[in-house]
C-alpha positions as CSV (number, residue, x, y, z in Angstrom):
1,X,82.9,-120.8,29.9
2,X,80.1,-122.6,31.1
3,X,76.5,-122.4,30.7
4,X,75.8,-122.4,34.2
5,X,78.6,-120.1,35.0
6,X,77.5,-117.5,32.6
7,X,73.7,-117.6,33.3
8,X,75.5,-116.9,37.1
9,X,77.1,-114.0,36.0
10,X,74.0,-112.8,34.1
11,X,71.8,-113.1,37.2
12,X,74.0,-112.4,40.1
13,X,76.6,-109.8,38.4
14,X,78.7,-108.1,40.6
15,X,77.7,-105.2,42.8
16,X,80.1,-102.6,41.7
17,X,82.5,-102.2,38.2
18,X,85.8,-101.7,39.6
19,X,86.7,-104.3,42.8
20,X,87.6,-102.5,45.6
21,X,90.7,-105.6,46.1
22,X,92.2,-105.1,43.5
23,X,91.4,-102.4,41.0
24,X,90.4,-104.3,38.2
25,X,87.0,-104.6,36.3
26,X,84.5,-106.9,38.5
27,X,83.6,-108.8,35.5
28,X,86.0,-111.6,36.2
29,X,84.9,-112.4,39.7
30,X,82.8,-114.9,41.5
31,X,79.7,-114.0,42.9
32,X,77.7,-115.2,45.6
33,X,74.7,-114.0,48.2
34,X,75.2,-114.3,51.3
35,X,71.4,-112.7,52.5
36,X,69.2,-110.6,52.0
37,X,66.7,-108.8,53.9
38,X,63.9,-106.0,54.1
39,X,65.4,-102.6,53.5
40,X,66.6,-100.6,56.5
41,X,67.9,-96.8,57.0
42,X,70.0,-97.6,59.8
43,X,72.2,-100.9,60.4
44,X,70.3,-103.9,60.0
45,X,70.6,-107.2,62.3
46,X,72.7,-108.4,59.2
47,X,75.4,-105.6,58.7
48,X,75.6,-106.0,62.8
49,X,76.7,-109.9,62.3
50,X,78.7,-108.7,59.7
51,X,80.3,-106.1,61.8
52,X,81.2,-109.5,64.4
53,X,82.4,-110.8,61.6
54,X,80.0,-114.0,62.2
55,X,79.2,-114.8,58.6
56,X,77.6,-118.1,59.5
57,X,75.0,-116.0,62.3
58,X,74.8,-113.6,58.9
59,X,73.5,-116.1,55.9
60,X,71.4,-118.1,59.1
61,X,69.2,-114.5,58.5
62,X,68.6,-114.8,54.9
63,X,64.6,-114.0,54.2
64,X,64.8,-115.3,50.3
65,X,60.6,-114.1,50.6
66,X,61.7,-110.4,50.9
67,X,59.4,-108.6,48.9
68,X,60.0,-104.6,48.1
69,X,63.6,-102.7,48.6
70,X,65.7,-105.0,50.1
71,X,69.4,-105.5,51.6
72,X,71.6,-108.1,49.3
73,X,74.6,-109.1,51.4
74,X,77.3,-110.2,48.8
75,X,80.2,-112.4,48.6
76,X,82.5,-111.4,45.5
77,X,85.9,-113.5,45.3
78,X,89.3,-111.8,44.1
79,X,92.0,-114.0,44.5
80,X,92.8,-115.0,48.3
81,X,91.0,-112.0,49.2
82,X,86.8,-112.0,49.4
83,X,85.0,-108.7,49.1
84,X,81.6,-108.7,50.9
85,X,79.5,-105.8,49.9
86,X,76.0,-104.6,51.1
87,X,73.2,-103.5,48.0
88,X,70.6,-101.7,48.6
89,X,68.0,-102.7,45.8
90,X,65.2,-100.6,45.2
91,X,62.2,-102.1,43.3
92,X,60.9,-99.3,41.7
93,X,61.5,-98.9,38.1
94,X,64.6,-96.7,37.1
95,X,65.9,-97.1,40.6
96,X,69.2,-99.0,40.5
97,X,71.3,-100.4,43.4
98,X,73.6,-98.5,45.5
99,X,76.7,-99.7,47.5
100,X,75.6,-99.3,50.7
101,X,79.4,-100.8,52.6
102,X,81.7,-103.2,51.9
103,X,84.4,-105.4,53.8
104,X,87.6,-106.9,52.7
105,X,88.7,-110.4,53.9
106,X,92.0,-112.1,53.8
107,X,92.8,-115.5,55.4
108,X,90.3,-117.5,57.4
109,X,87.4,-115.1,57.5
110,X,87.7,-114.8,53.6
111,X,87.1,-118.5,53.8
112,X,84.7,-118.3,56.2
113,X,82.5,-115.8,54.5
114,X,82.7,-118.1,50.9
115,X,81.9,-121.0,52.4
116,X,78.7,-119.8,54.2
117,X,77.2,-117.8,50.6
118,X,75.3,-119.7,48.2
C-alpha cells in the first residue's frame, strides 16, 4: 500500500464500520468528500441536490472554510456500487460523528457521484 493511499485512509476514514453495500468491514474502501457545509437540523441545500440526485449541483456547494459542526457529504466506493453518506461532525471534544443518511448508487449515478468527489 501506498503512502499516499494510507495517509488517505488515516485522514478521510470511512464514515461508518460495516458498509451498508455490502456487509463487510469499511476498512477496504475508497473514500472521498463530496462537501461539506455548516451544520443544519433540517435538510440542507446539499442533502436537497442530493435528493435530485444532481451530484455535480452538490460538490459545486462545498464551503471547505466551514468552521464549527459541519455536514461532510461522502463518497465511499464498494465495488460497482458507490455509497454516499451524510456526517454530522461536531467539534466539540468527545463528540463524535453520527450518520446522518446515506444513498446507494449503481450504474451511471454511482459514476457520476465518484467523479464529482475529491
Amino acid at each position: 500500500m501506498g503512502i499516499r493511499k494510507l495517509l488517505s485512509r488515516w485522514l478521510h476514514p470511512p464514515p461508518f464500520d460495516v458498509c451498508p453495500a455490502c456487509g463487510s468491514t469499511a476498512l477496504g474502501h475508497d473514500v472521498r468528500i463530496l462537501a461539506r457545509e455548516r451544520f443544519s437540523s433540517g435538510p440542507s441545500g446539499i442533502e436537497a441536490q442530493l435528493a435530485r440526485r444532481d451530484f455535480a449541483r452538490a460538490a459545486a456547494l462545498d464551503d471547505r472554510r466551514t468552521l464549527g459542526d459541519q455536514l461532510v457529504h461522502q463518497v465511499v466506493r464498494c465495488g460497482q456500487k458507490v455509497v454516499v453518506v451524510t456526517c454530522e461532525e461536531p467539534i466539540g471534544l468527545g463528540l463524535d460523528s453520527r450518520v446522518r443518511g446515506s444513498l446507494v448508487l449503481e450504474g451511471e449515478e454511482a459514476s457520476a457521484a465518484w467523479a464529482n468527489a475529491r
